[in-house]
DRENSE-612494 format. One record per atom (N, C-alpha, C): x, y, z; atom name. Coordinates in steps of 0.001 Angstrom, whole numbers. Layout:
DRENSE-612494
<node c1="X" c2="Y" c3="Z" atome="CA"/>
...
***
This chain:
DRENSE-612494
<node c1="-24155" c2="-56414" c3="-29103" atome="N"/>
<node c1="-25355" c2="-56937" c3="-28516" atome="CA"/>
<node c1="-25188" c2="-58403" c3="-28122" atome="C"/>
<node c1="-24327" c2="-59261" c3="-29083" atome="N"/>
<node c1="-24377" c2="-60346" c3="-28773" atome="CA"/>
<node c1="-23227" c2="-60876" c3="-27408" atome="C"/>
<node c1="-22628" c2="-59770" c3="-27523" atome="N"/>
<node c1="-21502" c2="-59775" c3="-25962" atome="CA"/>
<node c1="-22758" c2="-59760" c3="-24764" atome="C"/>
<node c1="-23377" c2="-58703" c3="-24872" atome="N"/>
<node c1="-24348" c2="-58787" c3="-23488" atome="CA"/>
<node c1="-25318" c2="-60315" c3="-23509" atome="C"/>
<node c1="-25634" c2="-60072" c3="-24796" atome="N"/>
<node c1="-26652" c2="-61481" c3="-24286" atome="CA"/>
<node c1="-26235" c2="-62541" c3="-23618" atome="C"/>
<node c1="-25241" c2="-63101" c3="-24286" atome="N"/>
<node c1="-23810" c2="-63850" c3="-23653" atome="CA"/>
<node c1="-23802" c2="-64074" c3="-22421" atome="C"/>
<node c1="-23550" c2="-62790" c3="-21187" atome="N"/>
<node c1="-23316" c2="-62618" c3="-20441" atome="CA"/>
<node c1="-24685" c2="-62829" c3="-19625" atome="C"/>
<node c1="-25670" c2="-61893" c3="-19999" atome="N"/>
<node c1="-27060" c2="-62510" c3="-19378" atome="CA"/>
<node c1="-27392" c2="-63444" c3="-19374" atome="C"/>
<node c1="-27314" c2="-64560" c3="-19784" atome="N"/>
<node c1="-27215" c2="-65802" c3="-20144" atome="CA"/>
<node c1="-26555" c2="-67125" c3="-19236" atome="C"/>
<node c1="-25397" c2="-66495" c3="-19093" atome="N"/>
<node c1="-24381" c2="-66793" c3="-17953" atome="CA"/>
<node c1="-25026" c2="-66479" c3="-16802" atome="C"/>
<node c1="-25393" c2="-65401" c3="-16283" atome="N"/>
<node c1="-25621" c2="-64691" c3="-15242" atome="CA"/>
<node c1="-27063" c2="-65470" c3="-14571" atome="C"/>
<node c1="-28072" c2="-65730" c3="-15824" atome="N"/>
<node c1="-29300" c2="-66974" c3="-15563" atome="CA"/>
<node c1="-29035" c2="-67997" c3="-15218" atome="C"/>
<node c1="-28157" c2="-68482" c3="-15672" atome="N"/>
<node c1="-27654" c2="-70003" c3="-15998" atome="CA"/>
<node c1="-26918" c2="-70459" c3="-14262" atome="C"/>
<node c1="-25956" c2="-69303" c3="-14031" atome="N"/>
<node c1="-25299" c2="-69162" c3="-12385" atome="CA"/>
<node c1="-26989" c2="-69474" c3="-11749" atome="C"/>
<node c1="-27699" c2="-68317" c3="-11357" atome="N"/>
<node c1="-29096" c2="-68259" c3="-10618" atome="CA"/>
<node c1="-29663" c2="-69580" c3="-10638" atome="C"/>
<node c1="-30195" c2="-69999" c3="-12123" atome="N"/>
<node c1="-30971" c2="-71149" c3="-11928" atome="CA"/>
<node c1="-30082" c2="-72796" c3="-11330" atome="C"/>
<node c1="-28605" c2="-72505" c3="-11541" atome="N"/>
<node c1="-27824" c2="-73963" c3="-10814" atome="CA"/>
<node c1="-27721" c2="-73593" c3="-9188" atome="C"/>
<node c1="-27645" c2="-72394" c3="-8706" atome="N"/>
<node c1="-27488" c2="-71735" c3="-7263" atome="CA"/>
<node c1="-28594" c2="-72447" c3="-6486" atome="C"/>
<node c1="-30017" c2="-72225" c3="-7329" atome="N"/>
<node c1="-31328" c2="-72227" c3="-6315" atome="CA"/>
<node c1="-31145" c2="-73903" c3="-6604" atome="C"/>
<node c1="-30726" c2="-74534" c3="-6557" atome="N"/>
<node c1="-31271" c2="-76239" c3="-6398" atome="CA"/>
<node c1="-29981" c2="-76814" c3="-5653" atome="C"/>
<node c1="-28890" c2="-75428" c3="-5354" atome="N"/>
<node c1="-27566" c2="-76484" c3="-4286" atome="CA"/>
<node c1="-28257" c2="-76562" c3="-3163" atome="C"/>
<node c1="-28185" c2="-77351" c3="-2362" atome="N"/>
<node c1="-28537" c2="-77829" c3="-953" atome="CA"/>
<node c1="-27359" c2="-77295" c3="228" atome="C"/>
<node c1="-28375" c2="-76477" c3="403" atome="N"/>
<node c1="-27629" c2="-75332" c3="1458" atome="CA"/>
<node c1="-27786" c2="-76171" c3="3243" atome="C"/>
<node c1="-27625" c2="-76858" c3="4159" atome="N"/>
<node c1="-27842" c2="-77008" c3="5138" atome="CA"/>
<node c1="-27288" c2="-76029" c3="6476" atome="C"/>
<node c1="-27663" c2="-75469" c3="7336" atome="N"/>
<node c1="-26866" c2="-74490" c3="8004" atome="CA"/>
<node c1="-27156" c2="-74782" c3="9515" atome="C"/>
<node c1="-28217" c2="-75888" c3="9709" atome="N"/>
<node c1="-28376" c2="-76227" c3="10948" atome="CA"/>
<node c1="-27422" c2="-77115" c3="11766" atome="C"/>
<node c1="-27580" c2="-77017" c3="12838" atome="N"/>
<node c1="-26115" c2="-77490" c3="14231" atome="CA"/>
<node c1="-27487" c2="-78285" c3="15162" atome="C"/>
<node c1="-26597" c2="-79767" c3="14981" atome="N"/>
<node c1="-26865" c2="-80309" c3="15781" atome="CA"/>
<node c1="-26021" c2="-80760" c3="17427" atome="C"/>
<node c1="-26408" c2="-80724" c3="18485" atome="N"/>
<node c1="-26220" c2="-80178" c3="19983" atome="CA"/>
<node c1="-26013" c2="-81573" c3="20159" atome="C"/>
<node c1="-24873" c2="-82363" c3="20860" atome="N"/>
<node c1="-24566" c2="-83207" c3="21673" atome="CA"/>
<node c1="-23442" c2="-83268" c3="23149" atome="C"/>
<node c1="-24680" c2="-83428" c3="23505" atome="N"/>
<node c1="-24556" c2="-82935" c3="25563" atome="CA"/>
<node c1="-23945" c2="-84488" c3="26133" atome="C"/>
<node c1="-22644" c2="-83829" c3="26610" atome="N"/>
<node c1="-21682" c2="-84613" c3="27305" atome="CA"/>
<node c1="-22290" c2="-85179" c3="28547" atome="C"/>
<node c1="-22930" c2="-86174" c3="28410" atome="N"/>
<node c1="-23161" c2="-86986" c3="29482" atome="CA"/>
<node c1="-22376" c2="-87906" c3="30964" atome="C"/>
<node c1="-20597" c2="-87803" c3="30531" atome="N"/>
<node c1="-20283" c2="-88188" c3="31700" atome="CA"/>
<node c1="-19566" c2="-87556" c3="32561" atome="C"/>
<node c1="-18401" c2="-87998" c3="33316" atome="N"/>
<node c1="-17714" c2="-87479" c3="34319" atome="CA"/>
<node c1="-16832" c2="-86568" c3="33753" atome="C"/>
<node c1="-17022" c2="-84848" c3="34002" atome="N"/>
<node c1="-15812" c2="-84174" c3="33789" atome="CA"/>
<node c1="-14872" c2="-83957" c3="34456" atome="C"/>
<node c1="-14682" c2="-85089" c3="35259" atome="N"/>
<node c1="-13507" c2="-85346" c3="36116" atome="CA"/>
<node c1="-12501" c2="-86300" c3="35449" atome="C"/>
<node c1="-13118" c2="-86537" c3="34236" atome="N"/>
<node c1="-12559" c2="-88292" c3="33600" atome="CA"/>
<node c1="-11799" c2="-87883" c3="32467" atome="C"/>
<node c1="-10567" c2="-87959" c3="32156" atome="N"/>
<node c1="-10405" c2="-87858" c3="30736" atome="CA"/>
<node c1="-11058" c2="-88815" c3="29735" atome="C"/>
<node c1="-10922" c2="-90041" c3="30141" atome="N"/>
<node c1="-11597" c2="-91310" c3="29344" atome="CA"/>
<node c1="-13047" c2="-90859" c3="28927" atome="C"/>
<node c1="-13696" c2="-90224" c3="29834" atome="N"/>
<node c1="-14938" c2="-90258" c3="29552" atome="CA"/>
<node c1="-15383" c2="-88581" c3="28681" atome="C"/>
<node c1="-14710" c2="-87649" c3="28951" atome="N"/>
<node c1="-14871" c2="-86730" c3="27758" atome="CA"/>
<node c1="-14238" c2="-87275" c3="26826" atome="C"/>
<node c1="-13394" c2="-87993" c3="25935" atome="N"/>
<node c1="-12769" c2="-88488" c3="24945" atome="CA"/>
<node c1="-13879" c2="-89310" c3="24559" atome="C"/>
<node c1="-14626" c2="-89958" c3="24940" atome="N"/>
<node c1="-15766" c2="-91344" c3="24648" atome="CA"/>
<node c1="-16479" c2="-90771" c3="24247" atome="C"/>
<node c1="-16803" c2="-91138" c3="22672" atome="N"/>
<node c1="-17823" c2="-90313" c3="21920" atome="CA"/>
<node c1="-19425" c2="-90998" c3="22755" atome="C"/>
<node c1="-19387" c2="-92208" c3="22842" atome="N"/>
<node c1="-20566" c2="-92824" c3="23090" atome="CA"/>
<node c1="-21751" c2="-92106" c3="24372" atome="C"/>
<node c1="-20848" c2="-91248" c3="24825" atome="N"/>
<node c1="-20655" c2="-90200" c3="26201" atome="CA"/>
<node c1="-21398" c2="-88909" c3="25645" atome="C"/>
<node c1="-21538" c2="-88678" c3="24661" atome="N"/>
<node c1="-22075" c2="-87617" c3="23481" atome="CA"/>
<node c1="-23253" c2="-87979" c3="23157" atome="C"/>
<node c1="-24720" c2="-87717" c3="23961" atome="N"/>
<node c1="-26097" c2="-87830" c3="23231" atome="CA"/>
<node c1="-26666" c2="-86958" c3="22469" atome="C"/>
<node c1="-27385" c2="-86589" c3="21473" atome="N"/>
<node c1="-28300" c2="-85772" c3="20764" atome="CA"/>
<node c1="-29097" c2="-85242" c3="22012" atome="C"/>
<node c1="-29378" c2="-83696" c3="21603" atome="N"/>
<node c1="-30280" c2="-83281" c3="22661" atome="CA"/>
<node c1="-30709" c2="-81656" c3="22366" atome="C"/>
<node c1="-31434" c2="-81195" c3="22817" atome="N"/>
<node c1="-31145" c2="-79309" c3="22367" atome="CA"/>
<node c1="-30376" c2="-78881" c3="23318" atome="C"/>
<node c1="-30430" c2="-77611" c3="22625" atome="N"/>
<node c1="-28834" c2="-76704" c3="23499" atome="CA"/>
<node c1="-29427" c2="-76948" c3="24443" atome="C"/>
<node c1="-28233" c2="-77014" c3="25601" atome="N"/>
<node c1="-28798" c2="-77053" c3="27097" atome="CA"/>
<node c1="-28114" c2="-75851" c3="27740" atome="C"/>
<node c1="-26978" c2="-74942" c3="27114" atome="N"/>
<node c1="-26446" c2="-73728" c3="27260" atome="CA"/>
<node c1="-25181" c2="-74865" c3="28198" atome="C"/>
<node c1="-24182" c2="-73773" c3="28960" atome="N"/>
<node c1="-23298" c2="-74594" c3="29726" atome="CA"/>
<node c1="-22940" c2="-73917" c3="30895" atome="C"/>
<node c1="-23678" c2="-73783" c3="31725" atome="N"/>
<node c1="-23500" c2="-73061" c3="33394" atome="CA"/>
<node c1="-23143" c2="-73868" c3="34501" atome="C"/>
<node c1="-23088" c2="-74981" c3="34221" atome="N"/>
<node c1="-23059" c2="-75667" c3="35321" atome="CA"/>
<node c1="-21456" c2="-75507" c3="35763" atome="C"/>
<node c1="-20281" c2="-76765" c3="36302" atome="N"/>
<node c1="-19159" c2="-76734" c3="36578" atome="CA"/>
<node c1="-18120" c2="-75771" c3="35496" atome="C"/>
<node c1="-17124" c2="-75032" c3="35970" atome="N"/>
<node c1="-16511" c2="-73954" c3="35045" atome="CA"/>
<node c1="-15688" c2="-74809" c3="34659" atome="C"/>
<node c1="-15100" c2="-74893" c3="33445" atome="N"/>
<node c1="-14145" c2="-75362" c3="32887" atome="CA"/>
<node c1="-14343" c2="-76685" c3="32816" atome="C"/>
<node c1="-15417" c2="-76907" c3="32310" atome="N"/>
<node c1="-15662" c2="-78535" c3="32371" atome="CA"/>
<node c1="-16264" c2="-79019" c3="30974" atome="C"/>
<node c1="-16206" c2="-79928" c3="30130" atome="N"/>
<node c1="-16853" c2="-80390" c3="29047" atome="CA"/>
<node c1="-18411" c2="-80048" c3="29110" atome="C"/>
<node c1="-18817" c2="-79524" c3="27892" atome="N"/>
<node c1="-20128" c2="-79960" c3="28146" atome="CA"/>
<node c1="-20973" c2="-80413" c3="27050" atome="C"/>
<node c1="-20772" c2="-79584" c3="25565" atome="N"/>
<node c1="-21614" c2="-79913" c3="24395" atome="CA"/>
<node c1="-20802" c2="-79962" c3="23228" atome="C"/>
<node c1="-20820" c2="-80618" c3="22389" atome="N"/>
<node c1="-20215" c2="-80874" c3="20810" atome="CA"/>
<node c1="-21433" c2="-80812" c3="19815" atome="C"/>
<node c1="-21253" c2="-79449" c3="19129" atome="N"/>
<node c1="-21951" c2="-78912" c3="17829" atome="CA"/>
<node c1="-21284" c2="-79790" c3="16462" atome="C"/>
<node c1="-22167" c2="-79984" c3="15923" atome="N"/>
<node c1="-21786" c2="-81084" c3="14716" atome="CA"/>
<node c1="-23321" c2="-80060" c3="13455" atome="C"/>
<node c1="-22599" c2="-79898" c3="12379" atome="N"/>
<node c1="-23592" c2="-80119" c3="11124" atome="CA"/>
<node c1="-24470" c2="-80957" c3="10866" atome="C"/>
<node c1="-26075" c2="-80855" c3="10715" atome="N"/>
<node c1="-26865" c2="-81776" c3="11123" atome="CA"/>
<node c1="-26844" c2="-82512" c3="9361" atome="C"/>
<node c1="-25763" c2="-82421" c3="8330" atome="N"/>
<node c1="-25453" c2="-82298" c3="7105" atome="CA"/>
<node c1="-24463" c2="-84043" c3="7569" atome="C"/>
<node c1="-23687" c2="-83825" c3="9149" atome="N"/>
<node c1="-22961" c2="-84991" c3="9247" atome="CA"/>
<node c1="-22762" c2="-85656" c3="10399" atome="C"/>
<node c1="-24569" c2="-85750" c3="10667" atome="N"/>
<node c1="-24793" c2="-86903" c3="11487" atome="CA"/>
<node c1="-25442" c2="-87723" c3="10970" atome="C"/>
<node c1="-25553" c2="-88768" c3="11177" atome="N"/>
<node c1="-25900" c2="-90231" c3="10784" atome="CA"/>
<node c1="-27662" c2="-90149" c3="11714" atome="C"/>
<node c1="-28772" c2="-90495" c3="10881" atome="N"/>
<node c1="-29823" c2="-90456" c3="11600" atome="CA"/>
<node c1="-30022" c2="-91751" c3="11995" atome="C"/>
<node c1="-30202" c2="-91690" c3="13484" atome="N"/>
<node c1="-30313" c2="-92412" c3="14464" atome="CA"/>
<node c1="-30981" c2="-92093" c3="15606" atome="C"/>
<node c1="-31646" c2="-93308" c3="16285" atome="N"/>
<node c1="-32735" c2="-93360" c3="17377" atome="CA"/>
<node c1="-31846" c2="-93857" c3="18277" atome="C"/>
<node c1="-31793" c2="-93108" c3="20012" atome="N"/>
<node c1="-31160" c2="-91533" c3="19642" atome="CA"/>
<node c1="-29734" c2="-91496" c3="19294" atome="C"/>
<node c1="-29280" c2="-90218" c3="18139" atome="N"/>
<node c1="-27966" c2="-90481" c3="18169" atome="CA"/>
<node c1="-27379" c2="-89815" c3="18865" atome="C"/>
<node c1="-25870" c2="-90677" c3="18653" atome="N"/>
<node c1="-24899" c2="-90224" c3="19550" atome="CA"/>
<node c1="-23601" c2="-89919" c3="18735" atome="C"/>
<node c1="-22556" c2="-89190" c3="19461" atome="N"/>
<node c1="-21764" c2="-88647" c3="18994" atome="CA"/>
<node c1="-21126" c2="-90125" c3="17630" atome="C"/>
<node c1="-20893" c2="-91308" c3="18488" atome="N"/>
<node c1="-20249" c2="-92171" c3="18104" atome="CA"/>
<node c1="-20965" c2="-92570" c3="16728" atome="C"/>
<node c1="-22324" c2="-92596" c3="16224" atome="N"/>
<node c1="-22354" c2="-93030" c3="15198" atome="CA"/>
<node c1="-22196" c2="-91710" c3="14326" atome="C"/>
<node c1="-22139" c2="-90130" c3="14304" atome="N"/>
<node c1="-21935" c2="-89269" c3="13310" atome="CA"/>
<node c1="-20905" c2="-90036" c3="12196" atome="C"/>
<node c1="-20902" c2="-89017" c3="10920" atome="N"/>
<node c1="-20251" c2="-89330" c3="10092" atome="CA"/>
<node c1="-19395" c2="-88599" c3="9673" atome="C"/>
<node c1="-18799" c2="-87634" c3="10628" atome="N"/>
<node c1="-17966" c2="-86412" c3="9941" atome="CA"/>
<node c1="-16720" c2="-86518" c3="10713" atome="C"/>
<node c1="-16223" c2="-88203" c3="11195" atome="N"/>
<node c1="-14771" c2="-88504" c3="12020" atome="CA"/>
<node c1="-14468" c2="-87579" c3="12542" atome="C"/>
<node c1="-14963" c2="-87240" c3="13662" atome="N"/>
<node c1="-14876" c2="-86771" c3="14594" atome="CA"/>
<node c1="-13864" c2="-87515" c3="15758" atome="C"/>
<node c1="-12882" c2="-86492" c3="16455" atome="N"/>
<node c1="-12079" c2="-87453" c3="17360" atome="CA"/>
<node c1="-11824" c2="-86039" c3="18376" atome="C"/>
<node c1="-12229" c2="-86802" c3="19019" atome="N"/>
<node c1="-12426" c2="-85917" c3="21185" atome="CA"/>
<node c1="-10461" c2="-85879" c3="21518" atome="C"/>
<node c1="-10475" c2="-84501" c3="22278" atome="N"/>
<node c1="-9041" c2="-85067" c3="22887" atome="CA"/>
<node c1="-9506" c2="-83975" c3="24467" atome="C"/>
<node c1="-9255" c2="-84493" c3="25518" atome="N"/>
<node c1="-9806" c2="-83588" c3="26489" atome="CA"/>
<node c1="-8226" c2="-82863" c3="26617" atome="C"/>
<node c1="-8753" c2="-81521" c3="27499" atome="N"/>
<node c1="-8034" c2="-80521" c3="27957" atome="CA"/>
<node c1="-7967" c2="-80724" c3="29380" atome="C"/>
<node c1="-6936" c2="-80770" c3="30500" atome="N"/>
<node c1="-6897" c2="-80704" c3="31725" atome="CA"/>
<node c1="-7010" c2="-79229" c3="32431" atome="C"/>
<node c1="-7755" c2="-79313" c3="33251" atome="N"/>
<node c1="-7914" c2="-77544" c3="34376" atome="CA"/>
<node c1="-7519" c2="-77880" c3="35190" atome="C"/>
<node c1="-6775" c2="-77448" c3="35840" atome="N"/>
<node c1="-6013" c2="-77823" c3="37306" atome="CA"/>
<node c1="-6955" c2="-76858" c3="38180" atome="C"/>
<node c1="-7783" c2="-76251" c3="37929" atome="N"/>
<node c1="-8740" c2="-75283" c3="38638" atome="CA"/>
<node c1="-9980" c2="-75437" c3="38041" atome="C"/>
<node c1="-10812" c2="-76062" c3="38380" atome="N"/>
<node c1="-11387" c2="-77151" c3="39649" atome="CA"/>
<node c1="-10641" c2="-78522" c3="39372" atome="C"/>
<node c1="-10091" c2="-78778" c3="38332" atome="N"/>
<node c1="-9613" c2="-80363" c3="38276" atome="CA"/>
<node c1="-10518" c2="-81096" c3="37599" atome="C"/>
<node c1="-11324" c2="-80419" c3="36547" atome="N"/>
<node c1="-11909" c2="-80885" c3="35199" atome="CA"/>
<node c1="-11222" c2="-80872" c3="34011" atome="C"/>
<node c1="-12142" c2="-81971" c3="33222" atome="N"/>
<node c1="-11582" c2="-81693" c3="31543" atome="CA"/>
<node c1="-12305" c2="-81191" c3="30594" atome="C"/>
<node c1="-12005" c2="-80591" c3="29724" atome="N"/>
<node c1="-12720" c2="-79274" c3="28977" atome="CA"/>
<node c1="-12623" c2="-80325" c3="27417" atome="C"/>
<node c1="-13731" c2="-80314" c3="26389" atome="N"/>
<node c1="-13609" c2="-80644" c3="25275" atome="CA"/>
<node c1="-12245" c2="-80090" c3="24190" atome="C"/>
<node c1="-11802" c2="-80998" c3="23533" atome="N"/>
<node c1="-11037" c2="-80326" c3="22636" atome="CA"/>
<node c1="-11098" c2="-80951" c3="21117" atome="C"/>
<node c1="-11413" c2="-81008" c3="20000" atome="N"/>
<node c1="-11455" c2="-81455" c3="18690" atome="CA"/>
<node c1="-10326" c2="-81768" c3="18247" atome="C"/>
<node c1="-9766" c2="-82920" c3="18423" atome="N"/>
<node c1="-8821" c2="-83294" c3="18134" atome="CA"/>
<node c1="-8384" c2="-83027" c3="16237" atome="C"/>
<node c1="-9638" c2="-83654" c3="15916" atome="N"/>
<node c1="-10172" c2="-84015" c3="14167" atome="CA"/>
<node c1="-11389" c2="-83578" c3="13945" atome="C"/>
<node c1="-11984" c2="-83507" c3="12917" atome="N"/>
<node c1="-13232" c2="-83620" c3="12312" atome="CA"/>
<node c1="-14048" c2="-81663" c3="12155" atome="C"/>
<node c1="-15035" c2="-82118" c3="11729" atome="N"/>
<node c1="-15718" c2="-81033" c3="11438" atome="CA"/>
<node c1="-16907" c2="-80853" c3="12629" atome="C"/>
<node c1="-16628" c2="-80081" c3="13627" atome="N"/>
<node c1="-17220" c2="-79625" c3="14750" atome="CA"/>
<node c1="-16586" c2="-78471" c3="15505" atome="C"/>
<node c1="-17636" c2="-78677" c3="16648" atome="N"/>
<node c1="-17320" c2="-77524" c3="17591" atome="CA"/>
<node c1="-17350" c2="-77862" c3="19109" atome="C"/>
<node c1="-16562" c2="-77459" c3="19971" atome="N"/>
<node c1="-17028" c2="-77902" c3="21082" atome="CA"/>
<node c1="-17134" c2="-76727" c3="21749" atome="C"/>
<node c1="-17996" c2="-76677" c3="22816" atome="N"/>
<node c1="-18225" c2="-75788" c3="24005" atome="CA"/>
<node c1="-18170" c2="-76560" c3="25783" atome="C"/>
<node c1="-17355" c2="-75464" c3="26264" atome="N"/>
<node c1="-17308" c2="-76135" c3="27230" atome="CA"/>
<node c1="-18050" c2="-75013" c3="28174" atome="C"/>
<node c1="-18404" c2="-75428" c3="29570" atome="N"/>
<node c1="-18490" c2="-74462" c3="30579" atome="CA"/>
<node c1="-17624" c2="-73179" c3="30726" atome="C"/>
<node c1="-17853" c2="-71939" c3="30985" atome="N"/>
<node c1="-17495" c2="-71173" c3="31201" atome="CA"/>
<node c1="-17176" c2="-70762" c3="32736" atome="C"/>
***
């Protein structure tokens, strides 16, 4: 008997430390604001504003949004890629078809999406 209690015990003890971890699961959306003709300027975090999804239809193969954990951005009026806190580092991709640059995550904890 005293094996099970033991174990029930344990099994409470898991439950009640579970419900008070801080689960965050939301994605925060930062829309590439400059030239996807530029490497300089998809690489430039400062180029990265806060914004909601804006989806990515516009030019094919072109930069457009960087998903970040809203767990590791830095709150800021408005932020931008450059002040997050999860070292983040841009490296663009070249398309020789149209002759854009496509996001690429060099580092950090994100996501990028580009045009399709």
């Amino acid at each position: 008997m005293k094996k099970y209690l033991l174990g029930a015990v344990a099994i409470v003890i898991a439950v009640a430390f579970s419900s008070f971890t801080k689960q965050n699961y939301s994605t925060v959306f930062f829309r590439f604001t400059g030239s996807a003709t530029s490497q300089a300027d998809v690489e430039n975090k400062a180029l990265y504003i806060q914004d909601d999804d804006q989806g990515c239809l516009e030019i094919a193969n072109a930069a457009c949004q960087v998903l970040v954990n809203s767990a590791d951005v830095t709150p800021t009026s408005p932020a931008t890629l450059q002040n997050e806190t999860s070292g983040i580092t841009l490296a663009g991709t070249f398309n020789s078809t149209p002759g854009t640059w496509s996001i690429a995550i060099a580092s950090g904890i994100a996501a990028a999406q580009n045009r399709n």
